[in-house]
C-alpha positions as CSV (number, residue, x, y, z in Angstrom):
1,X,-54.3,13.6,-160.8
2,X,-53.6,13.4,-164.4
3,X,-53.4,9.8,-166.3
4,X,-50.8,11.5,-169.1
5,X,-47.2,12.3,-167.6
6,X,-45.3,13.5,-171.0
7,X,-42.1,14.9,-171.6
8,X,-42.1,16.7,-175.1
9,X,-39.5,15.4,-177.9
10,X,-38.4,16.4,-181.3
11,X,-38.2,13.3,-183.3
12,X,-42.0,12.3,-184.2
13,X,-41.2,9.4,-182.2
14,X,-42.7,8.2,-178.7
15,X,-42.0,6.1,-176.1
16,X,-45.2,5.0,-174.3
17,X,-44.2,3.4,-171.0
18,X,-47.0,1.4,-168.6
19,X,-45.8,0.6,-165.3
20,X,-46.7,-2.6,-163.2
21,X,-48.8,-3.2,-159.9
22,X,-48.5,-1.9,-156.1
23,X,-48.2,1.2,-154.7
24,X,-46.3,3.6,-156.9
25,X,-45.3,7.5,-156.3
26,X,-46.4,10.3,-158.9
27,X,-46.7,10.1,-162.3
28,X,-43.9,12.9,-162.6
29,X,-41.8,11.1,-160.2
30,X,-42.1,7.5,-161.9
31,X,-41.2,9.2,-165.4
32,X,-38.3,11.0,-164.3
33,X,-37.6,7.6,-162.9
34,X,-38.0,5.7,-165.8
35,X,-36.4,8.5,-167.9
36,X,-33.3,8.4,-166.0
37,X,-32.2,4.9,-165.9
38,X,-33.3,4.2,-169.7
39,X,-31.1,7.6,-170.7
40,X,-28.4,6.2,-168.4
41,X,-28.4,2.9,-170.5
42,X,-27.9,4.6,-173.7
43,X,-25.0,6.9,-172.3
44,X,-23.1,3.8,-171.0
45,X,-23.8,1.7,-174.3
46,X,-24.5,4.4,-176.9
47,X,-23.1,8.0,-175.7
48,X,-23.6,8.7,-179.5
49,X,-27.2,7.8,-179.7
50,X,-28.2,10.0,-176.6
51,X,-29.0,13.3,-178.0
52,X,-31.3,10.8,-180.5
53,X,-33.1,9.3,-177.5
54,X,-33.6,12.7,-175.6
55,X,-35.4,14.3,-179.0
56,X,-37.9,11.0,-178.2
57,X,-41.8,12.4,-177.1
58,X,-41.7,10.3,-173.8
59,X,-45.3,9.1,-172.1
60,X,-46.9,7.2,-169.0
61,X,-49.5,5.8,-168.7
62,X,-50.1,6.2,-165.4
63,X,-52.8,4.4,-163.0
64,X,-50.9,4.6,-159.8
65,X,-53.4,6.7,-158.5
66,X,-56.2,4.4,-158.7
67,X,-53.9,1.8,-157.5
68,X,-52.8,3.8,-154.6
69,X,-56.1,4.2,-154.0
70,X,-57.9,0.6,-153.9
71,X,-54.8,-1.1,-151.9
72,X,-55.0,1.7,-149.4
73,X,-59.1,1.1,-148.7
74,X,-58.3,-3.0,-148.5
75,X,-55.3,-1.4,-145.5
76,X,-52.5,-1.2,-147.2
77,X,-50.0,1.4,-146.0
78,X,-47.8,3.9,-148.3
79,X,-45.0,6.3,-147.5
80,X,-43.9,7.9,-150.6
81,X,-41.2,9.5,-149.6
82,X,-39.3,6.5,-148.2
83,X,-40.3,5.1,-151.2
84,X,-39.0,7.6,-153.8
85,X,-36.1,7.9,-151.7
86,X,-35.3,4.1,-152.2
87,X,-35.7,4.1,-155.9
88,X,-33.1,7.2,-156.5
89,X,-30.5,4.9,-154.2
90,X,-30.8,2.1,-155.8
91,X,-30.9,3.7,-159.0
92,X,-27.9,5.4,-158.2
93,X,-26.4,2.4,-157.7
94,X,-27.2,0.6,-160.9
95,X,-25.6,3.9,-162.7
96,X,-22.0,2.9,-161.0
97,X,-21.7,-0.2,-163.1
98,X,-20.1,1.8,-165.8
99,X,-19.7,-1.4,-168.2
100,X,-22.3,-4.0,-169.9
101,X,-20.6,-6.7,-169.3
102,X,-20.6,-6.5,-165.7
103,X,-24.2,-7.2,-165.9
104,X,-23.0,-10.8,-165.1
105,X,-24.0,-13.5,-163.2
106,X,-21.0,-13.2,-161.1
107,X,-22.2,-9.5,-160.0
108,X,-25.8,-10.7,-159.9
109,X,-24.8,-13.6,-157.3
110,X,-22.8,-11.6,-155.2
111,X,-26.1,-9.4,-154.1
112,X,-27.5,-9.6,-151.0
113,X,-30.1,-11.6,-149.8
114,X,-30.2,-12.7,-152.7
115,X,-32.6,-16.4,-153.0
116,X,-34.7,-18.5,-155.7
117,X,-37.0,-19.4,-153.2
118,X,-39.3,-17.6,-154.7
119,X,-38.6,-18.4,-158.3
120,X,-38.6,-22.1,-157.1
121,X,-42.0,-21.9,-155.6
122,X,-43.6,-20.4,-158.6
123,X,-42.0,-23.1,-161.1
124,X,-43.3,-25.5,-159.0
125,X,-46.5,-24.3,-157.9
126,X,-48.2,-22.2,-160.6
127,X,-48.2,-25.2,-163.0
128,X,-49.8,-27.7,-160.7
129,X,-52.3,-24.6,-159.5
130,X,-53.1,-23.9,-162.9
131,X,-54.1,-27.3,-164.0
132,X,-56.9,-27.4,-160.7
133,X,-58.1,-23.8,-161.5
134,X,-56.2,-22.6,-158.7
135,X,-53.9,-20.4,-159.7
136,X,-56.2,-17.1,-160.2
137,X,-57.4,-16.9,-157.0
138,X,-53.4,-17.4,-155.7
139,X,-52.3,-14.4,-157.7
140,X,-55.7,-12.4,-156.3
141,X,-54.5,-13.0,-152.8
142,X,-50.8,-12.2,-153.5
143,X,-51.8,-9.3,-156.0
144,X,-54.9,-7.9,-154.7
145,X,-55.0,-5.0,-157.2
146,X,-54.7,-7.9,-159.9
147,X,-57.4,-9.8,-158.5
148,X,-59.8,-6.8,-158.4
149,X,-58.4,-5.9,-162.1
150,X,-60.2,-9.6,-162.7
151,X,-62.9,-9.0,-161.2
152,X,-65.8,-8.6,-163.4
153,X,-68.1,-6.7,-161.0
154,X,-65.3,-4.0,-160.6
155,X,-64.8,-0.8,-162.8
156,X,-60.8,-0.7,-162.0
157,X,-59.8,-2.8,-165.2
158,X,-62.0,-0.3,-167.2
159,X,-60.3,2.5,-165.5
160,X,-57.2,1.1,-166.1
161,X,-57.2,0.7,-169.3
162,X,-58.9,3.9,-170.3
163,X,-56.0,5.6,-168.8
164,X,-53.1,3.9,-170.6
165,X,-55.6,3.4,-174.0
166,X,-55.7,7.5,-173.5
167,X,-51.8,7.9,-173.5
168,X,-51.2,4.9,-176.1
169,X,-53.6,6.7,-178.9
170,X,-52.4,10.2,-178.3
171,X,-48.8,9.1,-179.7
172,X,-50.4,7.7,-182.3
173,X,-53.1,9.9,-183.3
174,X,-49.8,12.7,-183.4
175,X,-48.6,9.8,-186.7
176,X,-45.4,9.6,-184.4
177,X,-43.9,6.2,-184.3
178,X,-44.3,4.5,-181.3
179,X,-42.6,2.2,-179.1
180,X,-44.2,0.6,-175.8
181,X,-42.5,-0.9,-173.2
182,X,-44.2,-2.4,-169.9
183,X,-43.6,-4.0,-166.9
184,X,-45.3,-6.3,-164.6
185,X,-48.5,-6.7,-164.6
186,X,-48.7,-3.2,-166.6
187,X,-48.0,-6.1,-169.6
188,X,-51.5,-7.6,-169.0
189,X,-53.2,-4.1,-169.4
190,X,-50.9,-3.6,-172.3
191,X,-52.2,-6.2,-173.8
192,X,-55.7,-5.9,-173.1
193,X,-55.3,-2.4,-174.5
194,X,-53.1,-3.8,-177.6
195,X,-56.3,-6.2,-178.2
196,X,-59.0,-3.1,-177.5
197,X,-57.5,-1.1,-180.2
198,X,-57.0,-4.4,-182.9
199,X,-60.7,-5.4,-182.2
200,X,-63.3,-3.6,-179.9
201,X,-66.1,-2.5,-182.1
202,X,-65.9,0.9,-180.6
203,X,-62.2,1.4,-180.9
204,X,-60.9,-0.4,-183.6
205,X,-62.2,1.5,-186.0
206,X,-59.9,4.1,-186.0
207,X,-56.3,1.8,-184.6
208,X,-57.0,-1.1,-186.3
209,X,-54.5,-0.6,-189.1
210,X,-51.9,1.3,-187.3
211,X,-48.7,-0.2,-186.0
212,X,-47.0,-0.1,-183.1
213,X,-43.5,-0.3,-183.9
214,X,-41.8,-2.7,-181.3
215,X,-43.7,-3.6,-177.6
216,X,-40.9,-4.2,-175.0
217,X,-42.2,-6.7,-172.1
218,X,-40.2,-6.7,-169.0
219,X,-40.8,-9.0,-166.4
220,X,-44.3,-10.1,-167.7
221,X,-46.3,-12.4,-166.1
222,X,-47.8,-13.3,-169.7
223,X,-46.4,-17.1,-170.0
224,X,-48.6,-18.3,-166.8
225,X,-51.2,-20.3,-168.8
226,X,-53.9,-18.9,-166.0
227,X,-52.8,-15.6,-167.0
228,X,-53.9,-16.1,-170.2
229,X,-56.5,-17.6,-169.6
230,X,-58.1,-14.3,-168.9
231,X,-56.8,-11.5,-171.5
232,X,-59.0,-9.8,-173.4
233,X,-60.0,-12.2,-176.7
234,X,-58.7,-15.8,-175.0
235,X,-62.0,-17.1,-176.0
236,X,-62.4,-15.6,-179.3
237,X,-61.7,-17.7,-182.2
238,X,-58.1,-17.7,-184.0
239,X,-59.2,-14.7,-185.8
240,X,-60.1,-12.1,-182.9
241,X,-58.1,-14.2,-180.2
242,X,-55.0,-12.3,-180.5
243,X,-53.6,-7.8,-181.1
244,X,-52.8,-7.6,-185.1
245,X,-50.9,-4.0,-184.7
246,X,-47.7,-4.8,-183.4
247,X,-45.0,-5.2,-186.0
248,X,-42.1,-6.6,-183.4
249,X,-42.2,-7.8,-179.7
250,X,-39.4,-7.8,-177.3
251,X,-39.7,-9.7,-174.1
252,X,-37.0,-9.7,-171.3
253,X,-36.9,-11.5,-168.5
254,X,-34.6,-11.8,-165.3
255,X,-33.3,-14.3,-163.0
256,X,-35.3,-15.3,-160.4
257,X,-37.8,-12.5,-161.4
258,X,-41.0,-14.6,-159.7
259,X,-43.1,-12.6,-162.1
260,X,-42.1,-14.2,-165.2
261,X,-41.4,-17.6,-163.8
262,X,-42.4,-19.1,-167.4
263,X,-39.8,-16.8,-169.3
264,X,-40.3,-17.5,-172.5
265,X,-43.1,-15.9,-174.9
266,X,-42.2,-16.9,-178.3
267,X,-43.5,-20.4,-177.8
268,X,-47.1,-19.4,-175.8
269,X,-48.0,-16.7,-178.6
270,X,-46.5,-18.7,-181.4
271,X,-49.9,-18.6,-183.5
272,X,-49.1,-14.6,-183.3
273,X,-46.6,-15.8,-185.7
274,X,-47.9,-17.9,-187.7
275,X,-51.1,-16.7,-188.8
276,X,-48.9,-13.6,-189.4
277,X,-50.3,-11.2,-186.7
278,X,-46.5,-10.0,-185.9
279,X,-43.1,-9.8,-187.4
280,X,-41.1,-11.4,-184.5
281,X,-41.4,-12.5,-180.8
282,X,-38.0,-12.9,-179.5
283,X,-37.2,-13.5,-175.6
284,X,-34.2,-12.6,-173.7
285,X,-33.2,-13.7,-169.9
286,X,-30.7,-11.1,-168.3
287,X,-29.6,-10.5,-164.3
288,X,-31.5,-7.8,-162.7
289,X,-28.8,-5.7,-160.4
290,X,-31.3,-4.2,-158.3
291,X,-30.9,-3.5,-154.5
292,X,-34.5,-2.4,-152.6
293,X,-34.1,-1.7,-149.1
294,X,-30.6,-3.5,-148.8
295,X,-31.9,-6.4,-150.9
296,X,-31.9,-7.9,-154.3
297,X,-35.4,-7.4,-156.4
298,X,-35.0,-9.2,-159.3
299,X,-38.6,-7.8,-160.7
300,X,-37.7,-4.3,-160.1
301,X,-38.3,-1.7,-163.0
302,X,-34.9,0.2,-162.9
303,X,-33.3,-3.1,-163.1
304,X,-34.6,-3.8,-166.3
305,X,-34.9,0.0,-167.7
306,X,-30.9,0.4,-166.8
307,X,-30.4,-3.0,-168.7
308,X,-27.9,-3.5,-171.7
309,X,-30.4,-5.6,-173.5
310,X,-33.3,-2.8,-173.6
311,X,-30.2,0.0,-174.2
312,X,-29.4,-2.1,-177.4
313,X,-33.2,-2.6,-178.8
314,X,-33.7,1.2,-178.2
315,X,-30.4,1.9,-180.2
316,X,-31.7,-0.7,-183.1
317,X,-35.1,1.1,-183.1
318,X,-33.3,4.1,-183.4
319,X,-31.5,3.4,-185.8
């Protein structure tokens, strides 16, 4: 199955998109996915920046495969179609809000089954957990395709990267311009990958000195200090600790998104700023519309692709 899902463009500009954890359908699928919600933001917010965003080169990196793969050997179950099929409703549902501003708390609290037990636990927990070492081998037994990403004695981190370092380079090794948005967990490979290409010996050669022009995070797990605790270069000094080639980051995160339950980025990755490694970190908290199977997923992707607040930092980039 191949890694590099592309749609051709026009502009000499790309955006790279790297999905998050679980079970996902086709590459092909996902994009169109992905494709369709981010052009329906733009038609809602900016009809007269669309025909800009569809002359964008659009990419993903794509590792459902492997994930498919490794969560099906340790008995998961997967029916694509079902799954596919409940994407494009609720999709289809996010495209009848024809309005930003009805991206409100009013509308978010009126969805069903809606509940912060989940948020609560995590704000509550993961703190504690992290302070007894604990909190790792939680996320492993929640995330069990994280936990083998962590996994030293496994290959699938390697893998994973490889595949979203292969689609990440090939935008910019075409001198387009290049911005990356990921979600989930697909923000810790991003960033391992981010780090590969500032430092790795064998890589950073050649990326060192080029820029990515704005990394969109959505729904990233990377404020959990455990989290951090094991990206690529957290125990390197100041120096080689942190990616030098990305000129502005965007992070958004949603209400009761138990992903993200430490929302905020600017203040973790602070030094980023300070020893001048980035132009800005700026953090945003939105309401994720999303229905999945008659409830409300705050985490989910279209939720945040369809979003006002990622409509309006693809306009300013293209623009």
């Amino acid at each position: 199955m191949s890694s590099h899902t592309y749609t051709s463009g026009t502009s000499g500009r790309s955006l790279v998109i790297v999905h998050g954890r679980d079970f996902k359908p086709s590459g092909k699928d996902l994009l169109d996915l992905a494709d369709t919600a981010l052009a329906a933001g733009m038609e809602r917010d900016y009809p007269e920046l669309l025909d800009d965003y569809r002359s964008l080169n659009k990419e993903l990196a794509y590792y459902g495969d492997l994930t498919n793969a490794l969560l099906i050997e340790q008995g998961g179950h997967y029916d694509e179609q079902l799954d596919i099929g409940d994407r494009r409703n609720a999709l289809h549902m996010l495209r009848q809000i024809d309005k930003r501003k009805k991206f409100s708390i009013q509308r978010y609290d009126k969805l069903p089954g809606k509940s912060a037990i989940a948020e609560f636990a995590a704000d509550i927990a993961a703190p504690v957990l992290g302070a007894v070492g604990l909190a790792s081998p939680l996320i492993a037994k929640v995330a069990k395709d994280l936990g083998v990403y962590w996994n030293p004695k496994s290959d699938f981190a390697a893998q994973v990267r490889q595949r979203v370092r292969t689609t990440l380079c090939a935008a910019m090794d075409r001198g387009d311009q290049v911005m990356l948005i990921s979600h989930g967990t697909g923000c810790i490979v991003a960033y391992d990958v981010i780090w590969e290409l500032s430092h790795d010996p064998e890589i950073s050669a050649q990326y060192s000195e080029r820029k990515i022009d704005v990394w969109l995070t959505l729904g990233a797990p990377l404020g959990d200090s455990a989290v951090r605790k094991k990206l690529l270069g957290a125990k390197e000094k100041v120096a080689k600790r942190y990616p030098r080639i990305i000129l502005s980051w965007h992070n958004i995160s949603a209400e009761d998104d138990y992903a993200c339950h430490d929302n905020t980025l600017a203040d973790d990755f602070k030094t980023m700023l300070k020893e001048k490694l980035v132009s800005s970190i700026r953090d945003y908290q939105i309401y994720n519309l999303t229905v999945r199977y008659g409830k409300s997923n705050p985490h989910s992707s279209a939720g945040y692709y369809i979003h006002p607040r990622v409509a309006q930092i693809i306009a300013d980039w293209l623009t």
